[in-house]
VOGU-3710 file (C-alpha; in Angstrom, 3 decimals, decimal comma):
1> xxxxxxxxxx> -71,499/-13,883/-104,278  -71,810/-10,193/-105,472  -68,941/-7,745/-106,148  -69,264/-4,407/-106,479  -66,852/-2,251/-108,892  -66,569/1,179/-109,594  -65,862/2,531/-113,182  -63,321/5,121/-113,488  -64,199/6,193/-117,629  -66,892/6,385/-119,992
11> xxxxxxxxxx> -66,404/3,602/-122,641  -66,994/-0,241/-122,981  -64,728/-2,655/-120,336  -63,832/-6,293/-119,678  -64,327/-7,496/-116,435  -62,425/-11,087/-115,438  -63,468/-13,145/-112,248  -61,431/-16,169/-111,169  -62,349/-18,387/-108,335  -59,269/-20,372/-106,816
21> xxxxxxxxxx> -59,287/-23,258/-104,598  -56,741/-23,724/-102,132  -57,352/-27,687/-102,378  -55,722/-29,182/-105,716  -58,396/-29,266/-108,644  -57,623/-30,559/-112,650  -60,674/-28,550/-113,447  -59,295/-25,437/-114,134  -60,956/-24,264/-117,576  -64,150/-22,806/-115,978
31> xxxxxxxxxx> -62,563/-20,912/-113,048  -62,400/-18,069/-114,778  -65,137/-15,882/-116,171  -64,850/-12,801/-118,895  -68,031/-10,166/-119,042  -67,939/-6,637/-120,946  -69,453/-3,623/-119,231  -71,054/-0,925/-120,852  -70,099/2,668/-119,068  -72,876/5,349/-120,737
41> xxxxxxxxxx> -71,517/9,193/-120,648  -73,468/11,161/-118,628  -74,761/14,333/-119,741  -76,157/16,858/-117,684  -78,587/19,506/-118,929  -79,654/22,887/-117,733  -78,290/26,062/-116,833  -74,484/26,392/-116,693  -73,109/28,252/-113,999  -74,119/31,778/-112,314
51> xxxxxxxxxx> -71,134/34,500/-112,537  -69,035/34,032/-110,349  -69,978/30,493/-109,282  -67,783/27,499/-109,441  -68,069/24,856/-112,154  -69,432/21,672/-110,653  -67,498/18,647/-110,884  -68,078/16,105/-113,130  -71,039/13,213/-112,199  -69,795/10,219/-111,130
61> xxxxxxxxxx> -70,847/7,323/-113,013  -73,119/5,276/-111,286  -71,468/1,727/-109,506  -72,639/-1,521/-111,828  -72,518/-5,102/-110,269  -71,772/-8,445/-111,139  -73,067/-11,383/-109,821  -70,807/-13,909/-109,499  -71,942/-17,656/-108,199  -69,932/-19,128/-106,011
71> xxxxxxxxxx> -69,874/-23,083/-107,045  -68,119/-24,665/-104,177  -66,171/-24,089/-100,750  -64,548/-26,304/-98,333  -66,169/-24,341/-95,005  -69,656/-24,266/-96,296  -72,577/-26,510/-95,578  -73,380/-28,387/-99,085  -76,833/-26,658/-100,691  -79,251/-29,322/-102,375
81> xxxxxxxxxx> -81,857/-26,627/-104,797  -85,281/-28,045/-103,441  -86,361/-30,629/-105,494  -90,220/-31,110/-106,114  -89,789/-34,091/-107,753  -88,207/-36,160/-105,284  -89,875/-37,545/-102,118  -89,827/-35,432/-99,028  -88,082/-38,677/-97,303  -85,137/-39,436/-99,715
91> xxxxxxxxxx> -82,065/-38,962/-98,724  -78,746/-38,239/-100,435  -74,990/-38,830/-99,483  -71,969/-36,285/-100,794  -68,374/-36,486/-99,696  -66,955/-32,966/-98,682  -63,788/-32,011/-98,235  -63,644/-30,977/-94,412  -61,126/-28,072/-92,954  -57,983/-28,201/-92,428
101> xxxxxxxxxx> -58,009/-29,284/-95,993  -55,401/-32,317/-94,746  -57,923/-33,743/-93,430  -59,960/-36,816/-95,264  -63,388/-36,122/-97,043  -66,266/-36,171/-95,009  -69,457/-38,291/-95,455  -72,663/-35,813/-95,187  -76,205/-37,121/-95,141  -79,274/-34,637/-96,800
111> xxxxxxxxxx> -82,392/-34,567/-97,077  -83,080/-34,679/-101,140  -86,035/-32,128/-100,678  -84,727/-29,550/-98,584  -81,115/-30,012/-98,974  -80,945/-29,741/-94,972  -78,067/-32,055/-93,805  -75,336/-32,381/-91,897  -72,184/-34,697/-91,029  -72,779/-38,513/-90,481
121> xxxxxxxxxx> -71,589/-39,044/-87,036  -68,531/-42,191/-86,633  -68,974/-44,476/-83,716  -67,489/-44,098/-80,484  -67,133/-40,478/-78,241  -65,686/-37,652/-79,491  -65,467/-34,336/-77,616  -65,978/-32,081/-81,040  -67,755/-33,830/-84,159  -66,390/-36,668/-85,590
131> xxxxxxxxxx> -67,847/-37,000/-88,946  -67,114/-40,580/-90,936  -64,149/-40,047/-93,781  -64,508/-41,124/-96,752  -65,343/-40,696/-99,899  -67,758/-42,279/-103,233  -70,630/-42,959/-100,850  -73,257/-45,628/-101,870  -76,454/-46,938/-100,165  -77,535/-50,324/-99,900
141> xxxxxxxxxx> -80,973/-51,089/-101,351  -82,404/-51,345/-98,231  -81,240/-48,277/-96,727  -79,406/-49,691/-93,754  -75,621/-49,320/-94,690  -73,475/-47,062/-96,566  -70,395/-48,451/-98,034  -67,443/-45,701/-99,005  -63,803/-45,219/-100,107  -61,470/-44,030/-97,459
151> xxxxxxxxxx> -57,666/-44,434/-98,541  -57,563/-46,761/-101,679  -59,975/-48,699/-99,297  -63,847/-49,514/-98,947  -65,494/-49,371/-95,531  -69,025/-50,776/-94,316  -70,962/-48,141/-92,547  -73,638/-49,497/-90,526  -76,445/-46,815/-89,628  -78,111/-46,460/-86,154
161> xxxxxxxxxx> -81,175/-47,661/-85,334  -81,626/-47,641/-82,081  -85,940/-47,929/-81,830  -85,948/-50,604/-84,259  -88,204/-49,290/-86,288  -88,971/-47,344/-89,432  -85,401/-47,675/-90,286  -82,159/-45,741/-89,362  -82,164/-43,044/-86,705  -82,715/-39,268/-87,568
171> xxxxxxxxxx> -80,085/-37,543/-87,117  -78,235/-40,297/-89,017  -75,096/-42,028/-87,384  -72,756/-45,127/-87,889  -73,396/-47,931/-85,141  -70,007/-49,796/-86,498  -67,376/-49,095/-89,174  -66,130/-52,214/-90,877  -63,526/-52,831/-93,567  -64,759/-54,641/-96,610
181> xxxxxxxxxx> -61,372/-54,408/-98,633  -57,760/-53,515/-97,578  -57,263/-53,771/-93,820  -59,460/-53,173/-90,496  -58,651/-50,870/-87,805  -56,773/-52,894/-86,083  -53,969/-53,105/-89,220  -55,228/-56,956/-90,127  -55,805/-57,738/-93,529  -59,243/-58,562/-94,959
191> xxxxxxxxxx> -59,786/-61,606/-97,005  -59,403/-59,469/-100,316  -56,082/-57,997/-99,622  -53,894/-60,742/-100,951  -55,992/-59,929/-104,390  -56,898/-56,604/-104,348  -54,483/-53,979/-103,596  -56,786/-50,893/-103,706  -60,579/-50,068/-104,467  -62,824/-47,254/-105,299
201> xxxxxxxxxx> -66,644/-46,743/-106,803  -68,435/-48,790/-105,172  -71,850/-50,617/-106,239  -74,544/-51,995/-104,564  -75,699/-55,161/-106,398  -79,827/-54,667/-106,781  -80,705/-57,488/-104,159  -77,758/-56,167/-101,663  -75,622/-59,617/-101,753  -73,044/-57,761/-103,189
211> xxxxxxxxxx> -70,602/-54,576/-103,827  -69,073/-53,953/-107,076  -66,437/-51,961/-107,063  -63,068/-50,787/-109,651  -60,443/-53,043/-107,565  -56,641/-53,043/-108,324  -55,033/-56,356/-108,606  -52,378/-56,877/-106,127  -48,852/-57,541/-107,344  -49,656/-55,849/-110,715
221> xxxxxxxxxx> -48,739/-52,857/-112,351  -51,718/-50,386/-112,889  -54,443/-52,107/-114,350  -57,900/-51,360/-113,152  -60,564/-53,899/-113,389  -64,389/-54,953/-111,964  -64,737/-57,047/-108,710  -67,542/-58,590/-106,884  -67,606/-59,374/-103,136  -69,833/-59,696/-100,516
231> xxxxxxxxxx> -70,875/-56,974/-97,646  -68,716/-58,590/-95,233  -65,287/-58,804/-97,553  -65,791/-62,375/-98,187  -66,111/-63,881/-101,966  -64,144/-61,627/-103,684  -64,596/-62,639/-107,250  -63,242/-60,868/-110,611  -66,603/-59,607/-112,994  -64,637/-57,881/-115,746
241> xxxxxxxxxx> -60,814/-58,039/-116,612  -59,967/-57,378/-119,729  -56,376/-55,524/-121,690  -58,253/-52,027/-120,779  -59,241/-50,525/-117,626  -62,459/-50,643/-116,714  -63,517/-48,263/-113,920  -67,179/-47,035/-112,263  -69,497/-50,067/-112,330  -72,927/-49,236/-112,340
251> xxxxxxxxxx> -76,174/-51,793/-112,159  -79,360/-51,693/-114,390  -82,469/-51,796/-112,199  -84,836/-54,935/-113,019  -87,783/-55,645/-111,762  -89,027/-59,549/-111,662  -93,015/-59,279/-112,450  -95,788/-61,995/-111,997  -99,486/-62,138/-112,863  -102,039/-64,460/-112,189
261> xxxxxxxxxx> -105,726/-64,846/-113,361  -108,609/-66,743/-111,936  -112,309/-66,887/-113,039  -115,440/-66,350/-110,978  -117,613/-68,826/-111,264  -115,627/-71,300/-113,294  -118,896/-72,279/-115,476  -121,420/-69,387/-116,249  -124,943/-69,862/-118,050  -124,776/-68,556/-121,419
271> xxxxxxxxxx> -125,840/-64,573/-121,030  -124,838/-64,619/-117,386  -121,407/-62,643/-115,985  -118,161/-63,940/-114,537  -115,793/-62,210/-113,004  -111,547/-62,105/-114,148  -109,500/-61,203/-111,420  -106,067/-60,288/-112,398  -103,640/-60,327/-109,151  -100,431/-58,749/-110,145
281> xxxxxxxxxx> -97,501/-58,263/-108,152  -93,644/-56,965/-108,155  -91,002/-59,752/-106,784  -88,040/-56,959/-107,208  -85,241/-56,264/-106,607  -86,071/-52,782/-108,344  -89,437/-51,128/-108,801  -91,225/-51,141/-111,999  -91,854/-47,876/-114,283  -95,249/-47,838/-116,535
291> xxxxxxxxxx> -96,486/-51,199/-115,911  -99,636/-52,279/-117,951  -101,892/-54,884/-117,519  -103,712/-56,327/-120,679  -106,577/-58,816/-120,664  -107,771/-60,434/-123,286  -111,144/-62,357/-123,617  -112,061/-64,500/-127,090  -114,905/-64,646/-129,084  -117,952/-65,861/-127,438
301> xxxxxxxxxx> -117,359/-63,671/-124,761  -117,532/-59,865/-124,186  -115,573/-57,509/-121,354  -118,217/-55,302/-119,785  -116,131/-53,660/-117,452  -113,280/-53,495/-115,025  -112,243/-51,889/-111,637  -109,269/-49,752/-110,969  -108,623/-45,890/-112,765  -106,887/-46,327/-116,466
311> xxxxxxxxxx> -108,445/-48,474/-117,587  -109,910/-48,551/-121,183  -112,080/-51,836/-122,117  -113,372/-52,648/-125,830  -115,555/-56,189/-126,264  -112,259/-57,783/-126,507  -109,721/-56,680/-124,068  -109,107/-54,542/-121,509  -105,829/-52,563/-121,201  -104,923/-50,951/-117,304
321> xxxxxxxxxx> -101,885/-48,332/-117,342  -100,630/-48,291/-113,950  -99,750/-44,841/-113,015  -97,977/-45,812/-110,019  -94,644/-47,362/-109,757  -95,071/-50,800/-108,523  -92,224/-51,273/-105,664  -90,887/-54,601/-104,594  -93,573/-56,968/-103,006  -96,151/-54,559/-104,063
331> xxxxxxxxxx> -99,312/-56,463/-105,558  -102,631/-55,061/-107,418  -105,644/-56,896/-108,378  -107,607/-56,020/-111,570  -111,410/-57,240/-111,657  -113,133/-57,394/-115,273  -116,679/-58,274/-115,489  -117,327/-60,275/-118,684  -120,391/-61,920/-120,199  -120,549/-65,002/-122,243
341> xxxxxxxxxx> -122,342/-65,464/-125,305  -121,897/-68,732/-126,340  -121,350/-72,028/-125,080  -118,027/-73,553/-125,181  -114,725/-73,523/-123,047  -113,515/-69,451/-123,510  -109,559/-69,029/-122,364  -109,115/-65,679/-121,532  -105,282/-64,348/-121,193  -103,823/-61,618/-119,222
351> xxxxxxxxxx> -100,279/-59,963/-119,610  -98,079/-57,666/-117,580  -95,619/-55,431/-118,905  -93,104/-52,863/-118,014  -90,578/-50,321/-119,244  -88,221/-51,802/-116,307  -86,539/-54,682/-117,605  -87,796/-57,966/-116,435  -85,607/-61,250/-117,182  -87,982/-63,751/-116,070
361> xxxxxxxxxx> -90,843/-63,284/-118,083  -92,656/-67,031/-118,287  -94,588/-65,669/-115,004  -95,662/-62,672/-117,058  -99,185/-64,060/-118,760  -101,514/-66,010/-117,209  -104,490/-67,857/-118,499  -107,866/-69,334/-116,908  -110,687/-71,067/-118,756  -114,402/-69,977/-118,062
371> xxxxxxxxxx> -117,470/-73,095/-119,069  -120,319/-72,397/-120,541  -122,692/-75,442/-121,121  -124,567/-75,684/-124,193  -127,949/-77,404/-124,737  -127,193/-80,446/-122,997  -127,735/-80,237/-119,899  -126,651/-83,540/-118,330  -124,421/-83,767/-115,934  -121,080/-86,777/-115,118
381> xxxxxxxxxx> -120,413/-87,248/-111,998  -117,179/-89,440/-111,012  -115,735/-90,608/-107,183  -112,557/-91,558/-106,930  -111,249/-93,362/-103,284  -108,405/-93,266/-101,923  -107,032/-94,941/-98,596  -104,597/-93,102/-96,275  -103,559/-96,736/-94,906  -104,079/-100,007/-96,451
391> xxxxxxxxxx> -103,818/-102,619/-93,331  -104,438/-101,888/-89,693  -104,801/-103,147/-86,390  -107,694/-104,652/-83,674  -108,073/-102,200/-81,233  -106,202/-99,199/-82,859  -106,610/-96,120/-84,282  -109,243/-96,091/-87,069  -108,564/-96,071/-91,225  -108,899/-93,072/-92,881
401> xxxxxxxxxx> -109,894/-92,434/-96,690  -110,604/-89,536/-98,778  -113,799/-89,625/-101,427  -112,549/-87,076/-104,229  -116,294/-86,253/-106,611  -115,626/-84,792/-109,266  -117,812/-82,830/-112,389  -117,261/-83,495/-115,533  -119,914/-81,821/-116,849  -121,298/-79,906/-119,363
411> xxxxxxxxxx> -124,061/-79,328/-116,356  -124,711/-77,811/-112,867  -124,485/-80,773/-110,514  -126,683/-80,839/-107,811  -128,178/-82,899/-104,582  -124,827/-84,949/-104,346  -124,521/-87,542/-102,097  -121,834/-90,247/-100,890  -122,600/-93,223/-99,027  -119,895/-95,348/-97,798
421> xxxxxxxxxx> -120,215/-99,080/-97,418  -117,774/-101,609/-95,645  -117,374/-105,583/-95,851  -115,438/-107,069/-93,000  -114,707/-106,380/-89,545  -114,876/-102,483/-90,240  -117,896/-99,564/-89,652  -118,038/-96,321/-90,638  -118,361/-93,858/-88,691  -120,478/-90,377/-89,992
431> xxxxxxxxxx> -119,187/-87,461/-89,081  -118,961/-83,341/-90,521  -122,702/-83,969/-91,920  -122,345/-87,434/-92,777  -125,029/-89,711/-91,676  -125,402/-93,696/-92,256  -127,591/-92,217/-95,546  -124,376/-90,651/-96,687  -122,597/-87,116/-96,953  -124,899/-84,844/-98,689
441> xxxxxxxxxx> -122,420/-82,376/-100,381  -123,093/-78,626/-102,237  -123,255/-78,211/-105,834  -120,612/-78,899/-108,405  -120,586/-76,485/-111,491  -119,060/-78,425/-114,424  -114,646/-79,469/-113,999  -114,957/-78,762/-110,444  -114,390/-81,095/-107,548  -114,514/-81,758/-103,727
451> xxxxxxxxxx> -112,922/-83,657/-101,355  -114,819/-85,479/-98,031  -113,033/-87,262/-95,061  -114,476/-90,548/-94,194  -113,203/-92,449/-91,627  -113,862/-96,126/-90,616  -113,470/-98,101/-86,844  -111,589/-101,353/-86,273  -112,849/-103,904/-84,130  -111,716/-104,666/-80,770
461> xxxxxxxxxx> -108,825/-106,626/-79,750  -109,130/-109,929/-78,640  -106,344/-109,924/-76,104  -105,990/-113,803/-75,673  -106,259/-114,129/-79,327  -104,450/-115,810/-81,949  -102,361/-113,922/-84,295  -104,302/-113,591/-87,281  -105,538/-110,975/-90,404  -108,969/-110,533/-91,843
471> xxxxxxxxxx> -109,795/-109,177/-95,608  -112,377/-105,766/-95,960  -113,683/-103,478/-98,576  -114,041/-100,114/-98,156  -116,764/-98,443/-101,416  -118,062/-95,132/-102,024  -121,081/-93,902/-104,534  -121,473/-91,055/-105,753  -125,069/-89,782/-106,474  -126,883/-86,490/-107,816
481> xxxxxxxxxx> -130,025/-84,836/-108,068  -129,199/-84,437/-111,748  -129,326/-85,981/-115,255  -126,186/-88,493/-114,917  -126,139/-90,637/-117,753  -122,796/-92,031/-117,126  -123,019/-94,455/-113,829  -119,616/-96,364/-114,420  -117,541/-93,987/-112,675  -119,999/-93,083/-109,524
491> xxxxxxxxxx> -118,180/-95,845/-107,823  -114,857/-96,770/-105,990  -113,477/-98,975/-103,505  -110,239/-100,266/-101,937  -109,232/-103,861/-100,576  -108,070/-102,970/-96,501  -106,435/-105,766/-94,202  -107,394/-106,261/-90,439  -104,701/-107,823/-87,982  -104,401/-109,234/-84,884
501> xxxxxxxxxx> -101,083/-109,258/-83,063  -100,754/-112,142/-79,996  -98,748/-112,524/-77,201  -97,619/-116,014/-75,061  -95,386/-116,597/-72,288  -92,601/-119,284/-72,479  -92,530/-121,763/-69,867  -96,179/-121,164/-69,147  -95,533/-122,711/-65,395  -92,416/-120,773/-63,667
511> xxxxxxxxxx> -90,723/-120,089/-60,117  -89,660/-116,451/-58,483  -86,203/-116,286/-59,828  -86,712/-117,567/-63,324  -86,565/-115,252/-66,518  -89,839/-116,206/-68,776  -89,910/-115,029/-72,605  -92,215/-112,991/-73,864  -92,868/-113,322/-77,287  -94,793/-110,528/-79,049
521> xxxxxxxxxx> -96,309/-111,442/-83,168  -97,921/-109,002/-85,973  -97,219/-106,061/-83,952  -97,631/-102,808/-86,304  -93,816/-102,482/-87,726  -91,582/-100,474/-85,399  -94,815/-100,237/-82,557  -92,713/-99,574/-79,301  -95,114/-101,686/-76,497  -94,819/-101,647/-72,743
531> xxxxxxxxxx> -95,066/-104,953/-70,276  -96,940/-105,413/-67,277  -97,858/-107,985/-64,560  -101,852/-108,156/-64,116  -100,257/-108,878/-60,339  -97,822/-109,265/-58,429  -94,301/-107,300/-58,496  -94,285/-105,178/-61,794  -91,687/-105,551/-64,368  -89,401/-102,479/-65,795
541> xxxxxxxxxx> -92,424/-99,898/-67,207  -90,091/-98,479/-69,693  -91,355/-98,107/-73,642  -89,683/-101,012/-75,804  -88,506/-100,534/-79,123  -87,759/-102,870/-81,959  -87,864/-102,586/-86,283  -89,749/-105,308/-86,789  -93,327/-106,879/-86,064  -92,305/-109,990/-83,666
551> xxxxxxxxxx> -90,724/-109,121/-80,219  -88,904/-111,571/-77,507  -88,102/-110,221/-74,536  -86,558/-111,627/-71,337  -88,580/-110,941/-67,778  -87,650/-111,704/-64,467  -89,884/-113,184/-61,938  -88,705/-111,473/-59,033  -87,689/-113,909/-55,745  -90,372/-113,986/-53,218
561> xxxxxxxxxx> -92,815/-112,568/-55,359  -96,816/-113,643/-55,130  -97,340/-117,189/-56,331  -100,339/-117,869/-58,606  -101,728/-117,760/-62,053  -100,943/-113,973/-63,360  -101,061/-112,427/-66,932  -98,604/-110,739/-68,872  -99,920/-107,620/-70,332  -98,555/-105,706/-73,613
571> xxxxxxxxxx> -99,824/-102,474/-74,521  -99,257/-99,891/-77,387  -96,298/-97,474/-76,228  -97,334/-95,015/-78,682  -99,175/-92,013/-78,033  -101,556/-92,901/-80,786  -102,662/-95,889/-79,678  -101,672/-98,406/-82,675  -103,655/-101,738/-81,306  -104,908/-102,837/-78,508
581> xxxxxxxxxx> -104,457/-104,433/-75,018  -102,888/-107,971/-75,297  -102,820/-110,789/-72,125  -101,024/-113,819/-71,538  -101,283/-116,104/-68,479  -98,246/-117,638/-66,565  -98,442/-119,786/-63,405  -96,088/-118,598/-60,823  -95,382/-121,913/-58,508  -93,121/-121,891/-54,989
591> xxxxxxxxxx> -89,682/-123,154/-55,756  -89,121/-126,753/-54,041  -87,758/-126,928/-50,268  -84,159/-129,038/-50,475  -83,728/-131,001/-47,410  -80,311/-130,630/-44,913  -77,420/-132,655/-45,713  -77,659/-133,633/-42,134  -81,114/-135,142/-42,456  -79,951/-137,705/-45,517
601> xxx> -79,415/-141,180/-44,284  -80,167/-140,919/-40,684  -80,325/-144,022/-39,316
//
């Protein structure tokens, strides 16, 4: 604002400006402003005046100005000074005090870099603009809400977002008002109130689970303290209560960092290059401020170089300044190229650092181990088996087993094979490259291992057969192209158990009308089966379930059903079929004719 005076006198004078509010202020020391002006006297050369002429009048002084800034109004839009520092899409919040100045504060939205903004809009229709009231605004880490104070109370603000995407709408505008402390709009308490009287200064807490806030106890004389609770007024909890007041809670930013680091190859000729790859990454809440990365590679091995700009690498480490700040779920990868120079197991470390404080910082350094092999060049291969089932059944699915080979070095193993042998009712059945030769697999460099599937058949059932179970062997070798002088661990097998379930039919010889037993033995445990006839009128086809591995069931021979020899049939209910088809024969006979009463004794 500019005001414009006009001095009357030559001389030096004081000028006082005062700026008054008409709304109450306890600021009141720097409303007014003192400034001395300086009023030169003119003098004015040159002729005086011709006889008879009039004497001019004096010159006027010229007007001076002063500026005077005007810091704040209740009518005018708030003014942000553009703000190069700031990104274009940050926002910020400000309460303003709205006319008539009875009215509650008003909750503006701005954009940090222009300082355009205007009033965020409340819910609901209004026929002039409705802006939310409230004062202290804070926003949620994640953008979405804005929690204020609006009459000793605090109020969840939820913003629009009507596309779904990209976050809340632009123009911003509450979807929903809720109460968080104090009471909702419909005058009911929230769960707070009977503990909290009042509240003011909200918090967000860095992952957004919670608000602190300066809370009131209820039923107490003033005595401000620190409360917790939750975005939807539930868990209230006290954080800080002491004999003094404690007011304005405000959270440090932290930032959880993690860093990993893997070699490439795992084993490297002496003179050849590996490659470090250091993955880094942010797991929040916060970002991270001037994170560096340091690897670190021993003796007997020498960083050549490494991707990625800041960077500096010496034979010993390398040390990566990240210019950027590292938000949450943000993850880098570093790649150093080193070279060994000596055989020998080198453990190379890297560390991540930050000037954001991190409180978890056992996932901050990471270690891996690169091989190289010295003059011997012998390799040591080892199998190890393992079964996925140790017992199954004639006519069901097939066993399963898993060959593990494994390196142990100090060599390049190469032209490995496995062959799998059986004893016993089982085969093996080749598949995924695997021949009756064996499994020819790729090479092994030195502590590294693979795993192949194998996977072996059971033999048929023998559905009239007796129950019964049958010992195998399942073995693996391990061979390779290489110098293996240790044999004693190329081989591995497992013991595996073949069964045979049985069914029979008690009495074997029955009439239409009678209920035969069917008695079911070594079933797989729990195997639901289903019964059939191989003729005649079929029984109830429904899937029958037990615990055990014996089943006796009741079955009805329905009247007037076909007469002759039949067989009971059980088969696997389960979708995998668990063994296979199982018969048992019963002889269906005609039920005996009983002569008339009036045929007995005739004479």
């Amino acid at each position: 604002m500019t005001v414009s005076i006009r001095a009357q006198e030559w001389g030096t004078k004081s000028v006082t400006g005062t700026v008054a509010n008409v709304i109450g202020e306890t600021m009141l020391a720097n409303n007014t402003a003192v400034t001395t002006v300086d009023v030169p006297e003119v003098i004015v050369e040159g002729p005086g005046p011709s006889e008879g002429e009039e004497t001019p009048p004096p010159t006027t002084p010229p007007e001076h100005q002063i500026e005077l800034r005007l810091l704040s109004s209740t009518s005018a839009v708030p003014g942000v000074p553009r703000a190069q520092t700031l990104p274009a899409q940050s926002l910020l919040t400000l309460s303003l005090p709205p006319e008539p100045i009875t009215s509650p504060p008003e909750v503006w939205v701005l954009n940090a870099a222009t300082g355009e903004g205007k009033p965020l809009e409340a819910p609901g229709r209004c026929v002039a603009e409705c802006p939310v009231a409230g004062a202290h605004p804070a926003w949620s880490p994640d953008g979405t809400w804005i929690v204020v104070t609006d009459r000793g109370m605090l109020a969840a603000v939820t913003l629009k977002d009507d596309d779904g995407a990209n976050g809340p709408d632009v123009p911003h505008a509450a979807a929903s008002i809720a109460a968080v402390t104090g009471f909702d709009a419909a005058g009911a308490p929230t769960a707070s109130r009977g503990e909290i009287r009042s509240a003011e200064d909200p918090a967000w807490a860095l992952d957004g689970t919670e608000i602190y806030f300066t809370g009131q106890p209820a039923g107490q004389p003033d005595h401000p303290g620190i409360y917790a609770v939750r975005p939807d007024g539930s868990n209230v909890r006290p954080v800080v209560q002491s004999r003094r007041a404690e007011t304005q809670p405000a959270l440090q930013p932290w930032a959880d960092l993690a860093i990993k680091l893997a070699g490439d190859p795992a084993t490297v000729a002496q003179g050849n290059t590996a490659m470090l790859k250091a993955s880094v990454v942010n797991n929040g809440p916060s970002s991270a401020a001037s994170a560096k990365v340091l690897i670190e590679v021993p003796e007997g091995m020498t960083a050549l170089k490494a991707t990625g700009d800041g960077c500096e690498v010496s034979a010993r480490s390398v040390q990566c300044n990240i210019d950027i700040r590292l938000n949450k779920g943000i993850a880098m990868d570093i790649d150093v190229e080193v070279r060994s120079d000596a055989a020998g197991e080198h453990v190379s470390t890297a560390t991540i650092t930050a000037g954001t404080p991190d409180p978890s910082p056992a996932d901050n350094q990471a270690t891996t181990t690169t091989r190289t092999p010295g003059g011997d060049s012998s390799a040591d291969i080892g199998v190890e088996l393992t079964l996925q089932q140790s017992e199954g059944w004639t006519g069901g699915q097939p066993a399963t087993a898993t060959a593990k080979i494994t390196n142990n070095g100090p060599a390049l193993a190469s032209g490995i094979r496995i062959k799998a042998a059986t004893t016993g009712p089982l085969t093996f059945e080749p598949a995924d490259g695997c021949t009756d030769a064996g499994c020819p697999t790729d090479n092994l460099d030195s502590g590294a291992s693979r795993e192949i599937k194998l996977k072996f058949s059971l033999p048929d059932s023998d559905p009239s057969g007796e129950v019964s179970a049958q010992s195998a062997e399942i073995s693996v070798e391990a061979s390779t192209s290489s110098t293996d002088p240790k044999l004693e661990n190329n081989k591995d097998s497992e013991g595996f158990t073949v069964r045979q379930p049985g069914v029979s039919v008690y009495p074997a010889v029955a009439k239409p009308g009678d209920v035969v037993t069917i008695v079911v033995e070594g079933l797989p445990p729990g195997a639901p089966v289903i019964f059939a006839w191989s003729k005649g009128i079929p029984p109830d086809s429904t899937a029958i379930k037990h615990d055990g591995t014996d089943l006796r069931r009741g079955v009805l021979l329905v009247r007037r059903d076909q007469l002759g020899t039949r067989d009971i049939i059980v088969t696997s209910a389960d979708q995998d079929k668990l063994f296979g088809e199982l018969r048992a024969p019963v002889l269906v006979v005609a039920r005996p004719m009983t002569p008339s009463p009036d045929l007995i004794g005739r004479g």
